[in-house]
SEZAVEX-202842 format. One record per residue (C-alpha): x, y, z; residue in one letter. Coordinates in steps of 0.05 Angstrom, whole numbers, padded with zeros to 5 digits, always signed. Example, Ala and Ser with C-alpha at 12.3 -4.5 7.8 and 13.67 -1.06 7.14 Angstrom:
BEGIN
+00246-00090+00156A
+00273-00021+00143S
! end
This chain:
BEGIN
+00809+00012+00080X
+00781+00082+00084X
+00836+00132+00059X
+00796+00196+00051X
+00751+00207+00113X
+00679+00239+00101X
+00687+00282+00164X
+00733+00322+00214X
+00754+00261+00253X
+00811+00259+00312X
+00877+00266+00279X
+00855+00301+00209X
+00899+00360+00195X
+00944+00329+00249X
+01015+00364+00246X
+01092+00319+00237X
+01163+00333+00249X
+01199+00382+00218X
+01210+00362+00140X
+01157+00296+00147X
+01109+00301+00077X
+01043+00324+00098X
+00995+00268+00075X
+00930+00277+00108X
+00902+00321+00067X
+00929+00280-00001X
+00890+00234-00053X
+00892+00154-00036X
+00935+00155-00112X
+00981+00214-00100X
+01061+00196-00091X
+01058+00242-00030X
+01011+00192+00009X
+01057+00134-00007X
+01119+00176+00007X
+01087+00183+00068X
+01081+00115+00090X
+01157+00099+00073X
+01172+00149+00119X
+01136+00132+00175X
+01181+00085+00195X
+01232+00135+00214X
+01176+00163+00259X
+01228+00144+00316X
+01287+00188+00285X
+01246+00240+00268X
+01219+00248+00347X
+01267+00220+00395X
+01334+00224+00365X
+01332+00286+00332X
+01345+00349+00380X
+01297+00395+00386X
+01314+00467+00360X
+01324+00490+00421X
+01375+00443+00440X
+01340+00411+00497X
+01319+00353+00494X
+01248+00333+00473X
+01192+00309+00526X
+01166+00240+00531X
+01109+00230+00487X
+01048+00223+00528X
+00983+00178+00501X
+00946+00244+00479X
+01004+00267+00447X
+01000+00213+00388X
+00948+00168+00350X
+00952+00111+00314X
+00944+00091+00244X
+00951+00030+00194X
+01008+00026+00139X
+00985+00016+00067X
+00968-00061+00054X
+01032-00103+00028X
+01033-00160-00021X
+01018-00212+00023X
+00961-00174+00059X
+00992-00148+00124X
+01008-00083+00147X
+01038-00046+00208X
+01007-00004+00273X
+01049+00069+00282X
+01041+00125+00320X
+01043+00183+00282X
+01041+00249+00336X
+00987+00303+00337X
+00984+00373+00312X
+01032+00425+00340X
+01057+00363+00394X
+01132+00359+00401X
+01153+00303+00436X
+01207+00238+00433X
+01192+00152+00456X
+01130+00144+00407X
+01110+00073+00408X
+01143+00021+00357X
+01104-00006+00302X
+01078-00062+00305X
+01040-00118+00269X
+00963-00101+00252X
+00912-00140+00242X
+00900-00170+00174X
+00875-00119+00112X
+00806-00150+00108X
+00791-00144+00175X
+00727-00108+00193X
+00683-00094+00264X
+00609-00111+00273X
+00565-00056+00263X
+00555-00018+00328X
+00630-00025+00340X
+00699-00003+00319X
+00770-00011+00323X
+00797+00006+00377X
+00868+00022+00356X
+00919+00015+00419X
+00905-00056+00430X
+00883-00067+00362X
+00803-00106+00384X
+00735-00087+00372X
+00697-00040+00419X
+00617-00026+00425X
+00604+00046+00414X
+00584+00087+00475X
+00522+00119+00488X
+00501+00176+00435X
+00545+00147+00384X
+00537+00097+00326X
+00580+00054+00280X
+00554+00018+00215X
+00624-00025+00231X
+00650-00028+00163X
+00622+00023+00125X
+00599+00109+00138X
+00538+00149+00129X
+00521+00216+00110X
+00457+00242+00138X
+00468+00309+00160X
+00474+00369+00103X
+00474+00432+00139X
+00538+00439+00095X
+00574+00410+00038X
+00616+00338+00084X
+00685+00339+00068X
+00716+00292+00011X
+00654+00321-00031X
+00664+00373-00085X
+00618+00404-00141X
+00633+00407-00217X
+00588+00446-00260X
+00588+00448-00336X
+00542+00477-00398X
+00515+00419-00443X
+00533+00437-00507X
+00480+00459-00556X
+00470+00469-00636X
+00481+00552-00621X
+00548+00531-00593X
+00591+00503-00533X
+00590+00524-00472X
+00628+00588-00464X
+00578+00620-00517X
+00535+00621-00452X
+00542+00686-00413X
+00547+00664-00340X
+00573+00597-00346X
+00555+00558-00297X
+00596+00577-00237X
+00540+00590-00196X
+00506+00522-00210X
+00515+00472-00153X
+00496+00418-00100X
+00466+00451-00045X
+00456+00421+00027X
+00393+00428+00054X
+00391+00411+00122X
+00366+00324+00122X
+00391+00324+00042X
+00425+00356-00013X
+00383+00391-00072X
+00408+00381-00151X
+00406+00448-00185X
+00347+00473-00224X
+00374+00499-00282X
+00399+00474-00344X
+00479+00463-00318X
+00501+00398-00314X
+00519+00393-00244X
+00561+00332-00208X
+00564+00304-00141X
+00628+00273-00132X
+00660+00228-00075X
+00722+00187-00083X
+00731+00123-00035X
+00782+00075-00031X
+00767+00005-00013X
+00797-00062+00007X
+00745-00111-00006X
+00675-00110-00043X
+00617-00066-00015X
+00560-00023-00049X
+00534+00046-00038X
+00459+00063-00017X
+00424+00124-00016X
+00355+00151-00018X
+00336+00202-00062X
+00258+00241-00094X
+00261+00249-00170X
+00196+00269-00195X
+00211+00317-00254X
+00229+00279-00321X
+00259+00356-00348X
+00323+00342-00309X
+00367+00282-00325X
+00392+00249-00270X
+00450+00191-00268X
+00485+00158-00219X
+00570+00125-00242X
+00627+00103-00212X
+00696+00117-00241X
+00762+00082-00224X
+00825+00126-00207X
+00841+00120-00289X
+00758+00163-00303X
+00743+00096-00330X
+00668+00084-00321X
+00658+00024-00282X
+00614-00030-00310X
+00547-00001-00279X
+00510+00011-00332X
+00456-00029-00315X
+00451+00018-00249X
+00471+00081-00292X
+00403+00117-00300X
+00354+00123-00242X
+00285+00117-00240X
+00237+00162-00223X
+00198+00172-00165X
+00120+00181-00143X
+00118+00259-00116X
+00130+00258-00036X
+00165+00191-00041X
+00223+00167-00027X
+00262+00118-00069X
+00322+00074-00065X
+00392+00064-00104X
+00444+00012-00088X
+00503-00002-00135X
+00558-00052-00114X
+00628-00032-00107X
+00691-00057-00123X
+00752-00062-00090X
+00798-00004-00097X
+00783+00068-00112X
+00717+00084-00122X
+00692+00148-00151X
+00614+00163-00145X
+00588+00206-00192X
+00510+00243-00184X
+00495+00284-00240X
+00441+00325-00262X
+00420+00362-00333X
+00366+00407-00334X
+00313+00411-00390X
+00283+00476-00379X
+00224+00487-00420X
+00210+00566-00433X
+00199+00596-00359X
+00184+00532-00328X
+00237+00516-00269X
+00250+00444-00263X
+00230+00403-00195X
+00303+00386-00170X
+00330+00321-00151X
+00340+00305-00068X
+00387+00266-00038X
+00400+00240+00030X
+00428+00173+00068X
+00488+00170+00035X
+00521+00097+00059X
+00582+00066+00032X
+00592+00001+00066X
+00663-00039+00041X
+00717-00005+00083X
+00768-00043+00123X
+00752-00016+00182X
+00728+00051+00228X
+00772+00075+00280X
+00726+00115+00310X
+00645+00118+00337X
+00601+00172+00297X
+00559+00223+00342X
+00487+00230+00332X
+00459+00279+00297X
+00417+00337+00323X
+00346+00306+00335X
+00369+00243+00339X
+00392+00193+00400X
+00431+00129+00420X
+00401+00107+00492X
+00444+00042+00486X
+00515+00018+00472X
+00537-00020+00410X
+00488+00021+00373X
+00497+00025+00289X
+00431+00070+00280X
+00412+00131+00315X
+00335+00139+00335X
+00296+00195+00318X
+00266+00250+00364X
+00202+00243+00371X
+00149+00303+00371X
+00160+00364+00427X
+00229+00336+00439X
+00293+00352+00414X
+00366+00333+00424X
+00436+00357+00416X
+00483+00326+00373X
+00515+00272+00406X
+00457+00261+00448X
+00447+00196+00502X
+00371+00222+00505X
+00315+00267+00475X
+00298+00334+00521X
+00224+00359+00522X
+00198+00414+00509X
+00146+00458+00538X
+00084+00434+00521X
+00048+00503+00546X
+00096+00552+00500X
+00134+00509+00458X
+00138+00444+00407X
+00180+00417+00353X
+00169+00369+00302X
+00203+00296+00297X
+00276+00302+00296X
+00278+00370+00315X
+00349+00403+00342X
+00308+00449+00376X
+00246+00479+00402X
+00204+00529+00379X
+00158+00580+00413X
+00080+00569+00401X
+00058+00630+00352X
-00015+00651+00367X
-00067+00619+00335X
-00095+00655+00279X
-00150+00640+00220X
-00092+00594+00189X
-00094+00547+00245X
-00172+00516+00238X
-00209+00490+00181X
-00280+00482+00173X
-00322+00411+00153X
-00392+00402+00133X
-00432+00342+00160X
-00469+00300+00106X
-00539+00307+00100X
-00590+00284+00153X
-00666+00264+00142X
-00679+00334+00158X
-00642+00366+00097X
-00588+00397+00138X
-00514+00397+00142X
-00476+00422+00206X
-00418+00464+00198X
-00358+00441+00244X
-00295+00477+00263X
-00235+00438+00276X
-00159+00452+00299X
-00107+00427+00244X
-00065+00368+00280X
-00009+00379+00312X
-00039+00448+00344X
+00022+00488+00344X
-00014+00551+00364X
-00030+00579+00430X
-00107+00608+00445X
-00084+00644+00510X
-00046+00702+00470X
-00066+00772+00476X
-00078+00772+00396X
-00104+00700+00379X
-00173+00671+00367X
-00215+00627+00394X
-00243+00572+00349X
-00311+00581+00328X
-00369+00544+00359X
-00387+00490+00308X
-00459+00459+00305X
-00488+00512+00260X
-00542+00480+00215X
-00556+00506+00145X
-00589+00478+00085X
-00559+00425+00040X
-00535+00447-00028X
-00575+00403-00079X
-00550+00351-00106X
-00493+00347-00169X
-00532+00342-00243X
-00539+00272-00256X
-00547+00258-00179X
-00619+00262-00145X
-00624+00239-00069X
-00686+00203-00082X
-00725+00226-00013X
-00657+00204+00020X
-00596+00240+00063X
-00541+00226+00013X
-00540+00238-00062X
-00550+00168-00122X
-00524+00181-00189X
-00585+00165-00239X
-00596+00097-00268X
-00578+00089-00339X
-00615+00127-00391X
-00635+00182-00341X
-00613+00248-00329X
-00624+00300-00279X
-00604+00364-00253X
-00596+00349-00180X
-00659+00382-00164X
-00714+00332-00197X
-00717+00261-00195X
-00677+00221-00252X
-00722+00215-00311X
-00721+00184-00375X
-00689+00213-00437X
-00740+00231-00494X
-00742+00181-00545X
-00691+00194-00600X
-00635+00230-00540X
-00595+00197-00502X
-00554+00214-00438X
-00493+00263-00452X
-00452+00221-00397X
-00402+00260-00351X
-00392+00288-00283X
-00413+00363-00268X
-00391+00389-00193X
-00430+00450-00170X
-00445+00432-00094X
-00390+00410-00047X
-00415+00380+00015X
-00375+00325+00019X
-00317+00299-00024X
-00340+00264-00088X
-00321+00184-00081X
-00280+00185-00138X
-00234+00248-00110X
-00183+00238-00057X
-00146+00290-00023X
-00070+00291+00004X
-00014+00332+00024X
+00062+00317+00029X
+00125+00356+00041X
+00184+00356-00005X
+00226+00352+00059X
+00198+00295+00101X
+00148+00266+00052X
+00091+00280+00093X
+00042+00341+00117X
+00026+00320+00193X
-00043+00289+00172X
-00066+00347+00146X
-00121+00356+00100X
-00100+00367+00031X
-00168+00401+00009X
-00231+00419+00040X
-00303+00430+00014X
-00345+00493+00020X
-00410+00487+00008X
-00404+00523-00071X
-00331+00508-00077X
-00277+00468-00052X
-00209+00505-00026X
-00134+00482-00015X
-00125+00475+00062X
-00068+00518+00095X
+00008+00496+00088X
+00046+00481+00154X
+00117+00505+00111X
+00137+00520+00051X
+00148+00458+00013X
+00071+00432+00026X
+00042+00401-00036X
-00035+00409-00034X
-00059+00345-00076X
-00130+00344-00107X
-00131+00279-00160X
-00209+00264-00199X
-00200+00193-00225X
-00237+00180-00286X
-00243+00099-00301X
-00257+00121-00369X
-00293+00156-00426X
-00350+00130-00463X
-00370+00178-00532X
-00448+00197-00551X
-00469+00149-00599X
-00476+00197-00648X
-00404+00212-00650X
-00377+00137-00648X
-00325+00123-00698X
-00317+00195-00717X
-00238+00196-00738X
-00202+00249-00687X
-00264+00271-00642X
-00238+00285-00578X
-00274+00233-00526X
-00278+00291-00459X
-00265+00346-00441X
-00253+00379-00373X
-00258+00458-00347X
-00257+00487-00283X
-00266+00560-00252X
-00203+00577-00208X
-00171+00641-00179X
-00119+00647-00122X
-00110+00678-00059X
-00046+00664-00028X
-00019+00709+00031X
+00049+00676+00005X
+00079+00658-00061X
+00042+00593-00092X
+00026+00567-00150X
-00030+00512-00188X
-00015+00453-00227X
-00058+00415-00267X
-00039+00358-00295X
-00072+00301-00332X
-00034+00231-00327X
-00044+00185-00381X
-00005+00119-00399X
+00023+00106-00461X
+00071+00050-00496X
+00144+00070-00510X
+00188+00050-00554X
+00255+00075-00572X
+00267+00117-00632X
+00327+00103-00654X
+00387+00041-00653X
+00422+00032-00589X
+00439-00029-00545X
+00385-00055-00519X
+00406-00066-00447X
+00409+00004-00438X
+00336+00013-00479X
+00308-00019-00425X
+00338+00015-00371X
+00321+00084-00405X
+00246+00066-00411X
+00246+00042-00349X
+00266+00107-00315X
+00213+00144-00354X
+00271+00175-00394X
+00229+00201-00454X
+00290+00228-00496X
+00294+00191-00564X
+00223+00155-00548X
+00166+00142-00592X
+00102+00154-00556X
+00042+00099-00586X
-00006+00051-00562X
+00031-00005-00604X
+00079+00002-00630X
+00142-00050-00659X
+00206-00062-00658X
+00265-00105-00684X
+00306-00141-00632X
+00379-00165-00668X
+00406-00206-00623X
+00473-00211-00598X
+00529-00262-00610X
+00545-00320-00578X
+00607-00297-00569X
+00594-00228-00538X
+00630-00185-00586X
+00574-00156-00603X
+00506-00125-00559X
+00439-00137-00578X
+00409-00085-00620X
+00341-00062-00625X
+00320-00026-00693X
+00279+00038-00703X
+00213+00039-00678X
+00145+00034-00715X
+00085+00063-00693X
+00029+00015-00705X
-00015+00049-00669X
-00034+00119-00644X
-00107+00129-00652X
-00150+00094-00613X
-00218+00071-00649X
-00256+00035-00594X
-00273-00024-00552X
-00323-00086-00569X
-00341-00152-00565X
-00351-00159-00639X
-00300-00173-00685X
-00311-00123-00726X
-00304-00048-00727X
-00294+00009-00776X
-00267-00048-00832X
-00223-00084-00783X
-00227-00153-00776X
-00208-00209-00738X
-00222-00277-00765X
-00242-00332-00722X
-00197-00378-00746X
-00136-00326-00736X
-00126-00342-00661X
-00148-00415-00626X
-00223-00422-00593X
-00229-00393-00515X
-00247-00459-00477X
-00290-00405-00436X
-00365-00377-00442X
-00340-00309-00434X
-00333-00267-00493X
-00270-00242-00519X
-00260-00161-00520X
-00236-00140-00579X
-00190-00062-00582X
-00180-00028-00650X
-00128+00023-00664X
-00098+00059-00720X
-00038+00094-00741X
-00042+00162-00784X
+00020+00152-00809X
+00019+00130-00880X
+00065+00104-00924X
+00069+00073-00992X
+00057+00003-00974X
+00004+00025-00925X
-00040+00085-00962X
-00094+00082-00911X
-00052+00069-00852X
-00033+00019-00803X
-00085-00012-00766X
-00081-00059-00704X
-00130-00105-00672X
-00119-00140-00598X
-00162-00193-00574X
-00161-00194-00500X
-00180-00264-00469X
-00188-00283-00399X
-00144-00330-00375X
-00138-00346-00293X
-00077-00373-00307X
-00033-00316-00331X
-00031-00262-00280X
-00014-00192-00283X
+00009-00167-00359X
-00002-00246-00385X
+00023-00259-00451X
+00018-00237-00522X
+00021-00280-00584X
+00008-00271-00654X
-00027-00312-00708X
+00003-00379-00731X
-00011-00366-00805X
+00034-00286-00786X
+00089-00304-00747X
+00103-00229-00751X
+00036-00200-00724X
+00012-00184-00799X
+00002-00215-00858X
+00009-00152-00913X
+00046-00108-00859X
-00008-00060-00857X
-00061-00099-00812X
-00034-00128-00743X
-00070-00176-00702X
-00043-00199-00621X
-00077-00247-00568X
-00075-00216-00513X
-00075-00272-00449X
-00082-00252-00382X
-00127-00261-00314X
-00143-00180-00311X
-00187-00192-00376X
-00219-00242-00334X
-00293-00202-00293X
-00293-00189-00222X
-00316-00259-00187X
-00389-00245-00152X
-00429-00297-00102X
-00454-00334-00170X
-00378-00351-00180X
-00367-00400-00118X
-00412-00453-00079X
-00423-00478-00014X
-00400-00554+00013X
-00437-00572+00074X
-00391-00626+00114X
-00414-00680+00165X
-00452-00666+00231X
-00397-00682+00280X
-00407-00679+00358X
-00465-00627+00345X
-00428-00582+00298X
-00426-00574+00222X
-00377-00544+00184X
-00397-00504+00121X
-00347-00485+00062X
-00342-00437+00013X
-00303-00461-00053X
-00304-00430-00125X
-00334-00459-00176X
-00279-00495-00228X
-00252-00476-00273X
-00253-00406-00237X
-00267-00355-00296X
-00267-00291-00244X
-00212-00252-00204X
-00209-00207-00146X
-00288-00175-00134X
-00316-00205-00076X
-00280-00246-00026X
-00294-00324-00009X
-00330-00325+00050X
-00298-00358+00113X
-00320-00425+00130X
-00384-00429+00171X
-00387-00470+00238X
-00466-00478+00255X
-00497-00533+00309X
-00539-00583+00283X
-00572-00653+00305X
-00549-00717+00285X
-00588-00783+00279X
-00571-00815+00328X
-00600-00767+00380X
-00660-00778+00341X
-00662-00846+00351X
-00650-00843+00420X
-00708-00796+00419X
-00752-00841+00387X
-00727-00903+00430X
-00740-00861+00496X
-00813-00840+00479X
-00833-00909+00459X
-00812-00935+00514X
-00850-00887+00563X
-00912-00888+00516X
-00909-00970+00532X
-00904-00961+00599X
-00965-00914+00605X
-01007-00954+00561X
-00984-01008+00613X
-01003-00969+00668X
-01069-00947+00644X
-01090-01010+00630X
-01078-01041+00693X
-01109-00978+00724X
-01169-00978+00689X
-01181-01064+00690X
-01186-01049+00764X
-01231-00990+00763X
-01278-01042+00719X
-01270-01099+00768X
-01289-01042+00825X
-01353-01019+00785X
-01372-01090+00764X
-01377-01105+00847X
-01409-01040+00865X
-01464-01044+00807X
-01483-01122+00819X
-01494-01091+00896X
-01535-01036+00864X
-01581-01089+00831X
-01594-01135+00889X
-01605-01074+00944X
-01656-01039+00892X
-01688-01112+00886X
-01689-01123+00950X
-01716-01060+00987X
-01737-01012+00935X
-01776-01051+00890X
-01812-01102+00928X
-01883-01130+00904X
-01938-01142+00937X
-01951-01199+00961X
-01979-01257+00913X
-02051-01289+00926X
-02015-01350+00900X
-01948-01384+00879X
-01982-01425+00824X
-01995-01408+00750X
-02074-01423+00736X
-02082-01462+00680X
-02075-01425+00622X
-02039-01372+00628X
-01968-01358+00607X
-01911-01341+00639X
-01903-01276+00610X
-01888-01227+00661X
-01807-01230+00662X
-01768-01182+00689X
-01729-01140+00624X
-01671-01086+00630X
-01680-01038+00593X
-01611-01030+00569X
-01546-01067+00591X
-01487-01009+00597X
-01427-01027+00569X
-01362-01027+00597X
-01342-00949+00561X
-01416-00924+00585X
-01400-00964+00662X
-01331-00918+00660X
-01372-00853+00635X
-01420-00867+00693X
-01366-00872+00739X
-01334-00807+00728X
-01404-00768+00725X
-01424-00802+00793X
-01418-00737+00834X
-01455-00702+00789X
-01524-00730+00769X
-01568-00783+00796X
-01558-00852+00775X
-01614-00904+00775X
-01636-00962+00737X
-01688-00983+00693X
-01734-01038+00684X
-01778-01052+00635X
-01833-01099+00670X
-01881-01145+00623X
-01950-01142+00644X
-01994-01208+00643X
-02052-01165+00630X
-02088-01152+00567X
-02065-01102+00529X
-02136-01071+00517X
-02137-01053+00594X
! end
């Protein structure tokens, strides 16, 4: 049960009877609060037996006259229902106690307690209930039950009342949707105190981007004993504009949370401070009551345990059933918004400016575009218009080592060229080679490996806008819609590769990068640059290792060791637990990187082949050195460190890391170590050579094609697998059916032409024989003969001879040329006469 309520509520500060303890206002632990309770059940004395001071007698107590609360918890886990009577309310006949319901007992969320007849109610309309547990979202000041302590760390130059101003000015400060740490170097806590009667947690939401402030979350029991959190103690940090999460359970009993911040303050530098907001202890026994909504936020439905959030050009009151617009012409508000706000006039502020990329022409068109939301209104007497956009100009050239190649857009050059953005890429004279790194003088359009953004410390966001804007020569920060917009500009660099001439050179720097700046701010601003690098740590000193971890994993770097490798001794604990494991002072193995090959050798370090088993794969192993410049007297040249990285599909993300058989400690003199590194990132990015395709059977004119990589699979992410291909094909059977069919009508014309044409020949067979006997007849008739008889002597030569017999092809050709020449017959007559004549 909730003893200490988190917010003016009905009954706090309520008044009593003359002489009645006051106990509202008292701690969950103080005597007064249980005196309190003993006394309440001479409630009935106190108001209706008693006269009043006036000597007349008291008036009934009416149902607004009173309220009812629960007694503390007994042994057995019951308690009692009394009325105890309002403030300033004298009256007599309050209501006897009675039995309550049971100590653990709790409402659904969206409902409470509902006291008189002691069941669960849903919550009305504009109100919400998280049933067993409260929430602070609204900071506009300090909720009650929360109070501010502020100390001095002590230093070497003394403790902390050496310090001039103390720190009474340091504090907690409510900012509207959270509550901001303090930024200097006080250590500053949050506390809350909350009494429980059964387990719960506590959740809140919080933006810790600044690793120059320490920040801590405890719990402390009613005896400031630290609860056994530690694993929760230290919180992490935070990506800028995000918001992160915390949740530490709670026990039963009193509960007090602790949030405390230490500033680092490094010369002039103020620190980033620490947010909070969404404060939500869930555990207590019950709520009596329904929460209102917040300003900008609305419950449109009963039994509601979240309130919904304004959305844009609306507002709301707190309390509110329903979100009001605004007027669209003269007025907007952002998302949860309490309020509107009048439209200012639109000024040079309000528009930005982008440039088209290239066309075939050599042209880029200027454009002129409102920032979204438009909160400003054109129609004022002193606003401006938006300039027209479509105005062409020339394209800047091209970045050095860039050359558009006759196209719109800009190529960088191919290896072992060079160029200066103007001329095409050409070779490098012989004995040069390319001094490799990126060179921005033009900006038409953002560079692929830049990315712009903007977000707000408040809300974590800038409305869409853009972050950062090119302009033709330069690029410029885009305008701020308040005054906690962070303009973000990041240049990712994949990596740095030195000349040749300068590989191996001990502490050569590998890049470099300068820029040309100023700033012209109408407001106060200011420009970070910072360079984010990743580094191993490792604790510098012995402490449990539980909490090592937890340090390190907040980005904590106090008492840290900053390396590439770098070792250290884990003792571990007992069996018994009397004693925590223990990790020993760090070594740095490693802090100077030497380079990157697929040889195993470089700069005198050497991995043996037979140090680490045989990679069942074709692809190569890539081999890092490093080196330490520490020396000491075993080591007079150094440390030194080699890591083989393999591929290995089967051990995602970090993979593993072994050492040589023959050094179960990494080394074999402890001045050379050697790792296996196992993983699938080592593994190169899969391309179409890395999968096949499977073409399945032709079923009911459809075949399925699939895409599967090849095994084993020596590549990870890279290309995709393609989908599965569904084509149309043709199966045999159609074929055959196809054959079948034509065979069968080729038979049945060769069937029909043959009958066809046999009776065309028995036709011309009739029609010539009647050619031959007419001609005989009546066209070639003979003279008459002197005589029938053959005179001695003579032969019977004259015969009648055809010249030529037509076949039964040359019959047909004559038949179907009939119409077009003139047919006759020859014959070739044998004279008896002598050939002399």
């Amino acid at each position: 049960m909730l003893l200490l309520r988190p917010g003016p509520t009905r009954g706090r500060g309520r008044g009593r009877p003359a002489g009645a303890p006051r106990c509202g206002l008292s701690p969950p632990w103080s005597p007064a609060w249980i005196c309190c309770w003993a006394l309440a059940g001479c409630q009935a004395a106190w108001a209706g037996d008693l006269p009043s001071s006036s000597g007349r007698p008291l008036p009934p107590c009416l149902e607004e006259d009173y309220h009812f609360e629960y007694t503390e918890c007994d042994s057995s886990g019951s308690r009692w229902r009394v009325a105890i009577p309002n403030s300033a309310v004298d009256c007599s006949g309050l209501p006897d106690p009675v039995r309550g319901k049971e100590c653990t007992f709790s409402c659904a969320s969206g409902e409470y307690l509902e006291m008189k007849n002691q069941v669960c109610s849903k919550c009305g309309e504009g109100t919400y209930s998280l049933g067993s547990g409260i929430k602070f979202d609204e900071w506009d000041e300090l909720p009650a039950g929360f109070s501010n302590v502020a100390t001095f760390m002590d230093t070497v130059v003394g403790p902390s009342d050496s310090r001039p101003d103390g720190c009474n000015n340091s504090s907690w400060v409510p900012r509207g949707n959270y509550i901001e740490s303090n930024r200097d170097d006080c250590t500053v806590s949050l506390i809350y105190a909350v009494h429980l009667k059964k387990s719960g947690y506590v959740f809140f939401e919080y933006q810790y981007v600044d690793n120059n402030i320490f920040f801590e979350f405890f719990i402390q029991n009613d005896q400031c004993q630290e609860m056994d959190t530690t694993a929760d103690k230290w919180v992490k940090l935070t990506d800028s504009g995000v918001w992160g999460s915390h949740s530490v359970m709670l026990k039963s009993g009193t509960n007090i949370l602790y949030w405390r911040t230490t500033g680092i303050l490094m010369g002039s530098k103020a620190v980033k401070p620490v947010l909070v907001k969404n404060i939500t202890i869930e555990g207590v026994a019950y709520t009596s009551e329904c929460f209102p909504c917040k300003p900008g936020t609305f419950s449109d439905e009963p039994g509601s345990f979240i309130c919904q959030v304004c959305p844009r050009n609306t507002y709301s009151e707190k309390g509110a059933k329903e979100c009001i617009r605004c007027d669209v012409d003269s007025q907007f508000s952002e998302e949860g918004s309490s309020k509107c706000k009048e439209r200012p006039p639109c000024t040079t502020k309000d528009y930005f400016q982008i440039h088209t990329p290239c066309d075939e022409e050599g042209k880029t068109q200027i454009m002129y575009k409102w920032i979204e939301p438009k909160i400003c209104r054109e129609d004022l007497t002193d606003a401006i218009r938006l300039p027209p956009s479509g105005e062409k100009k020339d394209c800047p050239p091209c970045n050095p080592g860039f050359y558009n190649n006759g196209s719109s857009s800009c190529h960088p050059c191919p290896p072992g060229t060079f160029s200066d953005g103007t001329k095409e890429c050409r070779p490098c004279p012989a004995g040069t080679e390319p001094a490799l790194g990126f060179e921005y003088k033009w900006w038409n359009v953002l560079p692929g490996n830049m990315k712009t953004s903007c977000f707000n410390v408040g809300n974590s966001k800038c409305d869409g806008m853009n972050g950062w804007e090119v302009a033709g020569d330069h690029i410029q920060s885009g305008a701020g819609g308040s005054d906690n917009d962070y303009l973000i500009l990041n240049l990712h660099i994949p990596g740095f590769k030195p000349p040749t001439s300068m590989t191996g050179a001990m502490g050569s720097e590998l890049g470099r990068i300068t820029f040309v700046f100023e700033t012209l701010c109408s407001a106060d601003c200011i420009l970070y640059f910072m360079v984010g690098k990743k580094l191993a740590l490792c604790t510098n000193n012995i402490t449990d290792f539980t909490v090592k971890e937890m340090v390190a994993g907040s980005d904590d770097y106090t008492n840290l060791v900053g390396a590439f490798v770098c070792q250290s001794t884990i003792i571990p604990s007992e069996s018994k637990g009397f004693r925590a494991a223990l990790s020993s002072q760090s070594i740095i193995l490693a802090d100077v990187f030497l380079g990157v090959t697929v040889e195993t050798t470089l700069q005198n370090i050497n991995i043996k082949e037979d140090m680490f088993p045989v990679s069942p794969s074709q692809i190569p192993d890539v081999h890092f050195f490093y080196k330490s410049s520490t020396t000491t007297t075993s080591c007079v040249k150094g440390r030194s460190t080699a890591v083989k990285m393999r591929c290995n599909p089967a051990k995602p993300g970090a993979g593993t890391i072994s050492v040589p058989s023959k050094c179960p400690a990494g080394t074999c003199d402890g001045c050379t170590f050697y790792f296996l590194w196992e993983s699938a990132e080592a593994c190169p990015l899969c391309t179409e050579h890395d999968f096949h395709e499977i073409e399945g059977a032709c079923k009911r004119g459809f075949q399925e094609t699939l895409y599967v990589w090849n095994e084993p699979k020596w590549c990870i992410k890279g290309i995709s697998l393609p989908e599965k291909k569904l084509s149309t094909c043709e199966t045999v059977d159609f074929w055959l059916k196809v054959g079948a069919g034509v065979g069968a009508f080729t038979a049945v014309l060769l069937v029909a032409l043959t009958c066809y044409f046999w009776k065309k020949n028995q036709k011309l067979e009739y029609k010539y024989s009647k050619l031959v006997m007419t001609t005989n007849s009546k066209e070639c008739e003979l003279p008459a003969a002197d005589s029938c008889a053959i005179m001695e002597g003579e032969d019977n030569e004259e015969e009648v001879v055809y010249s030529n017999k037509q076949s039964l092809l040359g019959k047909l050709k004559s038949l179907a040329t009939k119409d077009k020449e003139d047919h006759f017959e020859s014959v070739q007559l044998k004279s008896s006469r002598s050939p002399n004549i």
